[in-house]
C-alpha positions in Angstrom: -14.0 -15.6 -8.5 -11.2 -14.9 -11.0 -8.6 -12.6 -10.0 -9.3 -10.5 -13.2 -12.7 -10.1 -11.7 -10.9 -9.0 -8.2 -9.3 -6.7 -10.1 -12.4 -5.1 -12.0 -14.5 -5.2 -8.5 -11.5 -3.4 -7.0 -11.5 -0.7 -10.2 -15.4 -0.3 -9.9 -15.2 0.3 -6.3 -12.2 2.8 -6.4 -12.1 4.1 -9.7 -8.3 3.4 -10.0 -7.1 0.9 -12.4 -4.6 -2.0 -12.1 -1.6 -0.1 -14.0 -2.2 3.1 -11.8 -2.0 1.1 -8.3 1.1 -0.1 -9.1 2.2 3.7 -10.4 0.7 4.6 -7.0 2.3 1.9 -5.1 6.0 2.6 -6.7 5.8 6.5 -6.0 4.7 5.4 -2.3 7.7 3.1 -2.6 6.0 -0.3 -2.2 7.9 -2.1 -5.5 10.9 -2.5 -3.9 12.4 -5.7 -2.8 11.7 -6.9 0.6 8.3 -4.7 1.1 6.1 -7.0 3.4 2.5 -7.3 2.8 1.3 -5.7 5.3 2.3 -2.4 4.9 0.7 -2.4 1.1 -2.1 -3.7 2.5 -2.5 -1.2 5.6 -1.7 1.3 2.9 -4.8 0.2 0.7 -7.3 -0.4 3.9 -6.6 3.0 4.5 -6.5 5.1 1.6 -8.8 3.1 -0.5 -11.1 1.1 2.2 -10.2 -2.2 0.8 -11.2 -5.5 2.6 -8.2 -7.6 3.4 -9.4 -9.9 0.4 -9.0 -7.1 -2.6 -5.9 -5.8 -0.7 -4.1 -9.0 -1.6 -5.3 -9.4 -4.7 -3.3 -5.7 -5.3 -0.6 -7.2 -3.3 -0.1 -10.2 -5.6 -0.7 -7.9 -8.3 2.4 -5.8 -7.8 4.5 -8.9 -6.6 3.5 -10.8 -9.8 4.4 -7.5 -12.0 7.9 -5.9 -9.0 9.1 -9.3 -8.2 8.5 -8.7 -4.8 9.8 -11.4 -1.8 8.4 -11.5 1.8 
């Protein structure tokens, strides 16, 4: 699978597209510098009942767009 198909499975599932998790994830203050994985993960098992799988696939999303480090 392609990751532009993870990220339509994740937007049919949730109704919430690429461009507004990362809005949602920098309001929540998850584009910053030095934000781990796991607690953008947690975040998206929680609010959104994503598997681990499609929670990464947001995580690399906003790393890819914030620059983020581990």
């Amino acid at each position: 699978m392609t990751f532009a198909a993870y990220l339509s499975n994740i937007e049919k599932q949730t109704g919430v597209s690429p461009d507004e998790f990362i809005r949602l994830a920098t309001e929540k203050g998850f584009t910053t510098s030095g934000t781990k994985a796991t607690a953008i993960t947690d975040w998206l098992k929680a609010d959104y009942k994503l598997g681990h799988g499609h929670a990464m696939a947001i995580y690399k999303l906003l790393k890819e767009q914030d620059g983020l480090t581990n």
